[in-house]
C-alpha positions in Angstrom: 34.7 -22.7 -3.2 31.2 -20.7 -3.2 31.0 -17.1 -3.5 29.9 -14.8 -0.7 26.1 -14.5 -2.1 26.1 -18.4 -1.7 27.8 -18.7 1.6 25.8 -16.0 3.4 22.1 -16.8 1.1 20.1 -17.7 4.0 21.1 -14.2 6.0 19.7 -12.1 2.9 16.3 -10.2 4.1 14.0 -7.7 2.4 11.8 -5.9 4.1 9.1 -3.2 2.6 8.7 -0.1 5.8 5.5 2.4 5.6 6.5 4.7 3.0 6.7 1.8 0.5 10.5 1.2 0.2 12.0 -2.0 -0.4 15.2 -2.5 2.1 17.6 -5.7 0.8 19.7 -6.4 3.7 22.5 -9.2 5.5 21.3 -10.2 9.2 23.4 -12.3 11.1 22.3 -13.2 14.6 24.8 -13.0 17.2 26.2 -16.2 18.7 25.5 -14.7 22.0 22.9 -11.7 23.6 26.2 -9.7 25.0 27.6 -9.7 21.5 27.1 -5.8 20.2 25.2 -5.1 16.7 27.5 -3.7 13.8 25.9 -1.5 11.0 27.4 -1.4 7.5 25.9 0.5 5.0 27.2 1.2 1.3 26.2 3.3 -1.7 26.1 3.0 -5.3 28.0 1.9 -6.9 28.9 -0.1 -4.0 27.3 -4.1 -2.8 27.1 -6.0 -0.2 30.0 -8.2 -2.2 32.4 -5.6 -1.6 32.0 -5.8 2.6 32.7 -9.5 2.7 36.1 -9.8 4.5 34.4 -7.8 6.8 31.0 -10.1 7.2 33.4 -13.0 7.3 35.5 -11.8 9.9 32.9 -10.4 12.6 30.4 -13.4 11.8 33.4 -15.5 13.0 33.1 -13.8 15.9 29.3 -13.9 17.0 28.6 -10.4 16.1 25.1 -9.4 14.6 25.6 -7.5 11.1 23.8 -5.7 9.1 24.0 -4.8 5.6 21.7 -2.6 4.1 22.3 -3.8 0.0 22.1 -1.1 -2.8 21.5 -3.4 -5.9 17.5 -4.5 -4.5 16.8 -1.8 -2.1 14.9 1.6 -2.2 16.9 4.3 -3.7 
């Protein structure tokens, strides 16, 4: 069985915004436009590990989700 970081790998972005911060986040397209966008965010000592029933459960349903990710990102 493969852990979360393996199942949902290819959904990890980073992104860098003006001020120089590094944001390490989940992105999961929706299966459809109507679906509506879910934002999760977590602190330390928190990771995006810990929101994985939750990933698993709306990604099953075609819901966009974000997950900003403590561990790489911009504190």
């Amino acid at each position: 069985m493969s852990t979360f970081k393996e199942q949902y790998a290819k959904h990890y972005r980073d992104t860098k915004v003006s001020r120089g911060y590094n944001y390490h986040f989940i992105a999961i397209e929706p299966a459809a436009a109507d679906k509506p966008t879910l934002l999760f965010l977590h602190g330390f000592p928190s990771h995006s590990n810990d929101w994985h029933y939750q990933v698993t459960h709306y990604h099953a349903k075609g819901v966009l989700f974000v997950c900003l990710c403590f561990g790489t990102s911009a504190e």
